[in-house]
C-alpha positions in Angstrom: 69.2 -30.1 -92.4 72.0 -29.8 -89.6 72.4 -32.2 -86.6 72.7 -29.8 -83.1 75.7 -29.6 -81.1 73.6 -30.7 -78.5 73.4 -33.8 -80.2 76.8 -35.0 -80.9 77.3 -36.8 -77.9 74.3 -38.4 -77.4 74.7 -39.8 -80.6 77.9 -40.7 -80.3 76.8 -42.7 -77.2 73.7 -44.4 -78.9 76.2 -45.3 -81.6 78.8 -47.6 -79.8 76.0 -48.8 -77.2 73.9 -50.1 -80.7 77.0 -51.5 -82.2 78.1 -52.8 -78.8 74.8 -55.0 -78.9 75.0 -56.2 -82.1 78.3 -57.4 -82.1 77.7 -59.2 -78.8 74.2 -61.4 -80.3 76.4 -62.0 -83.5 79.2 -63.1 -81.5 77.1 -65.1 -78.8 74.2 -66.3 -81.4 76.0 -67.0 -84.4 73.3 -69.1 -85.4 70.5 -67.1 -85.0 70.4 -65.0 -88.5 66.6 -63.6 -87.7 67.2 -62.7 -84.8 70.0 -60.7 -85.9 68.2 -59.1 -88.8 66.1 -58.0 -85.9 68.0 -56.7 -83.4 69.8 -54.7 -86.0 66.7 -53.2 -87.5 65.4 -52.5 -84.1 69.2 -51.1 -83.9 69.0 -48.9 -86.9 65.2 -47.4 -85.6 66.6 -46.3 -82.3 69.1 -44.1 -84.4 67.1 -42.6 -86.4 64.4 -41.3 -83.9 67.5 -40.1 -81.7 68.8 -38.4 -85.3 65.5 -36.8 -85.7 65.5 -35.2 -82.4 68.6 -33.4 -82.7 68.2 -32.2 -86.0 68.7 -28.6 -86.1 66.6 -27.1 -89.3 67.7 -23.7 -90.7 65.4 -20.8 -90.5 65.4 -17.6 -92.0 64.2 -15.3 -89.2 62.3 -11.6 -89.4 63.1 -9.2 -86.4 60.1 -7.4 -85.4 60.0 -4.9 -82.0 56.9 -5.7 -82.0 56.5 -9.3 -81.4 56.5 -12.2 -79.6 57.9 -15.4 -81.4 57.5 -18.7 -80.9 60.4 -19.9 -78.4 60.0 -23.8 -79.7 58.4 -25.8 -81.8 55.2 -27.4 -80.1 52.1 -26.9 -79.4 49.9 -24.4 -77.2 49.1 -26.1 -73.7 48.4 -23.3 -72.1 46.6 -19.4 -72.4 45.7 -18.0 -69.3 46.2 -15.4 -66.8 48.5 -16.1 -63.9 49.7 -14.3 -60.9 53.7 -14.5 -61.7 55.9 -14.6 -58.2 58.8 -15.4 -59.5 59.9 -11.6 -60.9 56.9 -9.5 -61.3 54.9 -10.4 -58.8 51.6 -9.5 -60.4 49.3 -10.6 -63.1 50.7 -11.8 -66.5 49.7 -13.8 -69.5 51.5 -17.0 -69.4 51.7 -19.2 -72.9 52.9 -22.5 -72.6 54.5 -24.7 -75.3 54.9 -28.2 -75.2 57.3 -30.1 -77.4 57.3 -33.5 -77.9 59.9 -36.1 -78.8 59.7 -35.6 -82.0 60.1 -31.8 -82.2 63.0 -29.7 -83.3 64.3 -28.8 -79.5 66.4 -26.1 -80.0 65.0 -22.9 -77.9 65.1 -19.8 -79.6 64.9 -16.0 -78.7 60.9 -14.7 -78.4 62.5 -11.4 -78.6 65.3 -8.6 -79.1 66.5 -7.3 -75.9 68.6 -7.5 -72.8 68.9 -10.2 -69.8 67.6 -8.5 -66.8 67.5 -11.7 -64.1 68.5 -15.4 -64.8 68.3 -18.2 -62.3 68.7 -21.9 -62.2 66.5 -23.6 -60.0 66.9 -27.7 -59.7 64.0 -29.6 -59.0 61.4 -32.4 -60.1 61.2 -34.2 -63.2 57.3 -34.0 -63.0 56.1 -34.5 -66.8 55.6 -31.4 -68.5 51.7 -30.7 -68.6 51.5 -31.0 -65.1 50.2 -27.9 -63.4 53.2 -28.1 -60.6 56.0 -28.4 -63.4 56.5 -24.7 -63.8 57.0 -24.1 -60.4 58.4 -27.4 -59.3 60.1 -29.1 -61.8 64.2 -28.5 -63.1 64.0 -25.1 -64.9 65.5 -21.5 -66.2 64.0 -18.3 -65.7 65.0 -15.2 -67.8 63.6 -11.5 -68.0 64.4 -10.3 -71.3 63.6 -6.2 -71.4 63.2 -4.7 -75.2 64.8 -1.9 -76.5 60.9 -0.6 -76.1 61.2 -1.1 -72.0 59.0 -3.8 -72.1 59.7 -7.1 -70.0 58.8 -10.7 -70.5 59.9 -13.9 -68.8 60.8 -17.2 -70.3 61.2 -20.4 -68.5 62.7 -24.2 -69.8 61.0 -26.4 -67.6 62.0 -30.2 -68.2 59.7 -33.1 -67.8 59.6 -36.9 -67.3 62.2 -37.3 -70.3 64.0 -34.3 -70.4 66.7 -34.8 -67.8 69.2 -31.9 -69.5 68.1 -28.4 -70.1 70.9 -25.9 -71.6 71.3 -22.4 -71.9 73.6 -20.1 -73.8 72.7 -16.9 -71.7 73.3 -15.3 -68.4 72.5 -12.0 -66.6 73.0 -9.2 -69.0 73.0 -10.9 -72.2 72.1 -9.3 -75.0 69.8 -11.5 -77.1 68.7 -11.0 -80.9 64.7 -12.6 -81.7 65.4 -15.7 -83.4 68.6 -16.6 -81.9 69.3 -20.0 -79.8 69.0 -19.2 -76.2 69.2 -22.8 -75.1 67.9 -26.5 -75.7 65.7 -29.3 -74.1 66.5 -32.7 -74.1 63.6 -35.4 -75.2 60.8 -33.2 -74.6 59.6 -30.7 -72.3 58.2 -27.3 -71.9 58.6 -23.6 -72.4 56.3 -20.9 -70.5 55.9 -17.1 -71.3 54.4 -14.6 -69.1 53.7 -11.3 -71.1 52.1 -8.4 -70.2 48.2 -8.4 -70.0 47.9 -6.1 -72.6 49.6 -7.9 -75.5 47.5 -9.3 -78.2 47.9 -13.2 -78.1 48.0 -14.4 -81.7 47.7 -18.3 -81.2 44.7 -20.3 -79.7 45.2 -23.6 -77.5 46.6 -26.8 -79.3 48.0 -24.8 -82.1 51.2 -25.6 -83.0 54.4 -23.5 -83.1 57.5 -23.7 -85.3 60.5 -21.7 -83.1 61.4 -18.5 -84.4 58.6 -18.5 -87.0 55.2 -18.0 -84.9 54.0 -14.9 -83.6 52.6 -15.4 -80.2 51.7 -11.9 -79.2 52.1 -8.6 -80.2 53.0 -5.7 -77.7 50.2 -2.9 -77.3 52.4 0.3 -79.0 
């Protein structure tokens, strides 16, 4: 197990404000031995969630043409059929994964294949499940189009927590399924809008382990 890049900061952050507090009670409440024990177990929790989050497990990935992987660890929100206005501007599958604060957050690749349209867009910090956070909230968009001329669009949405999405791709990327595309901080959302006639391979409340899952599978 591997700690993110993502994370090194944050931790480093957490870190000095932790031992910044309990130097200060030691210092101003010499006296006070349980309420030191306390502060500094409290201390030693709050690093270890914020550890947890950025851990960055090791996964041995299998490239198939055919399908659609898991972009995240989480769980299935969301199976339904949307109008996307966005890009296609018609009527796509949309699956929507929701990870929580205690899931790996590292985005991966759903597919093989090559940018075709990125954008930023700022916006709200509405928590993820709401039905306005895909169109409303701080996101990415990317088309990725297959080597078998077939598009799908990923967004990073973040919610109430996540105040910091990343992304290690732009317009004309070439991206490889299973690969990092990006990352989420403290929680958030990931949408896919696929073509109709893909076979969805998960149900709603499943969960997902990036890179590992297959959501759908193209019609050949």
């Amino acid at each position: 197990m591997t700690i993110h890049k993502e994370g090194y900061r944050s931790l480093l952050y957490v870190s000095i404000f932790l031992a910044a507090l309990n130097i200060l009670i030691s210092y101003t409440l010499p006296e006070s031995f349980i309420l030191q024990k306390v502060i500094l177990s409290i201390s030693v929790l709050i690093f270890i969630v914020v550890l947890q989050f950025f851990r960055n497990p090791s996964r041995t990935i299998e490239i198939n043409d055919n399908q659609i992987i898991a972009p995240a660890d989480g769980k299935v929100v969301v199976i339904e059929e949307v109008i996307e206005t966005e890009y296609f501007n018609e009527k796509r599958r949309q699956i929507s994964i929701f990870m929580s604060p205690f899931n790996v957050h590292s985005n991966r690749n759903p597919v093989s294949g090559i940018v075709t349209f990125f954008k930023y867009h700022p916006g709200k910090f509405l928590v993820a499940w709401h039905p306005k956070s895909s169109t409303e909230n701080e996101r990415t968009t990317t088309v990725v189009q297959t080597k078998n001329n077939q598009k799908i669009l990923m967004r990073q949405i973040a919610g109430a927590l996540a105040r910091r999405i990343v992304w290690y791709l732009g317009d004309k990327s070439t991206l490889t399924q299973g690969e990092e595309f990006g990352f989420i901080k403290f929680g958030s959302r990931v949408d896919l809008f696929i073509p109709l006639d893909a076979k969805v391979l998960v149900n709603l409340n499943q969960t997902t382990v990036g890179g590992k899952t297959v959501i759908a599978e193209f019609n050949s």
